[in-house]
C-alpha positions in Angstrom: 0.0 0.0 0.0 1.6 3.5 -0.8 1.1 6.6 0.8 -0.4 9.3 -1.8 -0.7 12.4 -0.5 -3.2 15.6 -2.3 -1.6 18.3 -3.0 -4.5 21.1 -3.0 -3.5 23.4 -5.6 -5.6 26.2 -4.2 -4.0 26.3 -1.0 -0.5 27.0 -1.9 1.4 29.5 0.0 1.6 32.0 -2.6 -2.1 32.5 -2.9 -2.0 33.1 0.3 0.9 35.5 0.5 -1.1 37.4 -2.4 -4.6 37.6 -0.7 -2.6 38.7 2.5 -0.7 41.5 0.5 -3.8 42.4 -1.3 -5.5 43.1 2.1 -2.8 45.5 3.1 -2.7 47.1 0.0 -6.9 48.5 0.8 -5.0 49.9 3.5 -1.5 51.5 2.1 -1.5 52.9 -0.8 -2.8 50.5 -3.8 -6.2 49.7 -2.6 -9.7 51.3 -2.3 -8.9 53.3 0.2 -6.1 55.0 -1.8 -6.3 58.9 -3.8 -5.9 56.6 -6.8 -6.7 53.5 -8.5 -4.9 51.0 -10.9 -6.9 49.2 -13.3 -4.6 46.4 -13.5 -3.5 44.0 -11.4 0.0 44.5 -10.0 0.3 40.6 -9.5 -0.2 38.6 -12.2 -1.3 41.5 -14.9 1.5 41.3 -18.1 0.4 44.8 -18.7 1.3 46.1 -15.3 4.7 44.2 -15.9 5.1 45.8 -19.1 4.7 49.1 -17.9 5.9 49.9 -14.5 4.7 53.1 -13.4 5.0 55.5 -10.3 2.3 57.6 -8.5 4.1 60.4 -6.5 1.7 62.5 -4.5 3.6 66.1 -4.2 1.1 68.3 -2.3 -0.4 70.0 -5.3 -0.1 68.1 -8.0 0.7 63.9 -8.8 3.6 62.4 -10.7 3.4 60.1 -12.9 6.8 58.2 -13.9 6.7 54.8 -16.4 9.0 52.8 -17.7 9.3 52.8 -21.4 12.5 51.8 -22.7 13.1 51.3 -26.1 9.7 53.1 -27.3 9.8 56.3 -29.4 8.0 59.3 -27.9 5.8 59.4 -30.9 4.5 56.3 -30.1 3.4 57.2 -27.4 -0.3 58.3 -26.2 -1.6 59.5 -23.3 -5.4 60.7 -22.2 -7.1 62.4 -19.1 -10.8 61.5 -19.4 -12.6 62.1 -16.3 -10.0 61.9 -14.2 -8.8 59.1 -15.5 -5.5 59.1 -17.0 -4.7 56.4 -19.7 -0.8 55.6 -21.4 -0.9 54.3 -25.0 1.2 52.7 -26.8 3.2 50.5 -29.1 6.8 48.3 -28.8 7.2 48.0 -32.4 10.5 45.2 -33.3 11.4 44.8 -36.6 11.2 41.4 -37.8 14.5 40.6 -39.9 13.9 37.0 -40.6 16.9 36.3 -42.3 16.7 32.2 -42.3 18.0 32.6 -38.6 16.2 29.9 -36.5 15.4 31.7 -33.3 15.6 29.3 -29.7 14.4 32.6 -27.7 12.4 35.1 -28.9 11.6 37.8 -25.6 11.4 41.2 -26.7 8.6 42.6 -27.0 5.9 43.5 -30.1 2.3 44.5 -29.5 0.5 47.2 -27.8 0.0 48.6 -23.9 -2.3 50.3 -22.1 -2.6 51.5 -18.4 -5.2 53.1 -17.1 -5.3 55.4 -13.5 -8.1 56.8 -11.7 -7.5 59.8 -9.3 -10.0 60.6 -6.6 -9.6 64.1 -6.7 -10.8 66.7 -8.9 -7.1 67.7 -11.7 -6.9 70.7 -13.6 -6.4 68.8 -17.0 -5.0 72.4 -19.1 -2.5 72.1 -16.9 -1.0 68.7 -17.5 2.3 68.4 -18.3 4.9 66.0 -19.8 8.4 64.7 -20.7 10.4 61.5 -22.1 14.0 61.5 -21.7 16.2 58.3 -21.4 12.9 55.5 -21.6 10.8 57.4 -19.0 7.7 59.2 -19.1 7.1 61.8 -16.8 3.5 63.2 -16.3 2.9 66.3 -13.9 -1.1 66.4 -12.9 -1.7 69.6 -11.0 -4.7 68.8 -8.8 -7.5 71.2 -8.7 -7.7 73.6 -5.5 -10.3 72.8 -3.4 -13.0 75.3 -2.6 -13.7 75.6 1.0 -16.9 76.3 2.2 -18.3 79.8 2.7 -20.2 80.4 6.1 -22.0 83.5 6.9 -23.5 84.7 9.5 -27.1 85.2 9.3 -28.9 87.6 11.8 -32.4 86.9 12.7 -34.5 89.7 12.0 -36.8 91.6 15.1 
C-alpha cells in the first residue's frame, strides 16, 4: 500500500501571500482606500509588468513616472478622461527573418495600455509631460479645493 498524499493546488502559500498582501494594500497605498486606483493588477497583470509606473503625491499636484525603454516618444499616447489618465502605446521590433532559427524570442511587439483613476478633482489644461532616457514623466496639477463659505445670518426683530 503507498502513501499518496493531495496536494491542494488552491492552498498554496503564494495565494495566500497574495490575498494577504492584497488586504494590506486597501489599506497602504494600492487599494480602495487610496487617492488613486490601478486598473490592473499588480500581480499577475502582463500589462502592469510591461509598464511599470510611479504615482508620486507632491502636495499640489501627482507624478506620474513609467517605464518605457526602447519606445519612441511618438509612439506614445496619453489621455485624461474624467479623471482618469490612460498611457498608450506600441513596442514595435522589426522582424529581420533572415533564415535565422530563433531558440528565444523575448522582446517585446504588441501594444499597452494602463489606465489610473485619481479621486480628486485635476486641472487637465494644466497637465504636463516629458520622455527623456525611456521614462515618461506626467505632472497632474490637482484642482484647488473650494472651501466652504459660512456667513453669518442675523435673525430679523
Amino acid at each position: 500500500m503507498s502513501n499518496i498524499m493531495r496536494r491542494d493546488t488552491y492552498n498554496t502559500p503564494s495565494l495566500f501571500r497574495k490575498s494577504i498582501n492584497d488586504m494590506f494594500d486597501n489599506f497602504s497605498g494600492t487599494g480602495i482606500l487610496s487617492p488613486i486606483s490601478d486598473f490592473a493588477n499588480h500581480s499577475m497583470n502582463l500589462l502592469s509588468s510591461s509598464m511599470p509606473i510611479d504615482v508620486i503625491d507632491q502636495g499640489k499636484e501627482y507624478v506620474v513616472k513609467a517605464n518605457l525603454p526602447g519606445i519612441d516618444k511618438k509612439d506614445v499616447d496619453i489621455q485624461l478622461t474624467e479623471n482618469i489618465l490612460t498611457i498608450k502605446g506600441a513596442y514595435s521590433q522589426k522582424n529581420e527573418d533572415k533564415g535565422e532559427r530563433y531558440l528565444l524570442q523575448e522582446r517585446r511587439m504588441g501594444t499597452f495600455s494602463r489606465s489610473i483613476a485619481f479621486n480628486e478633482e485635476l486641472v487637465p489644461d494644466m497637465i504636463t509631460a516629458g520622455f527623456r532616457d525611456g521614462i515618461l514623466e506626467i505632472s497632474i496639477p490637482k484642482a484647488e479645493v473650494q472651501q466652504p463659505k459660512s456667513i453669518k445670518i442675523n435673525i430679523a426683530d
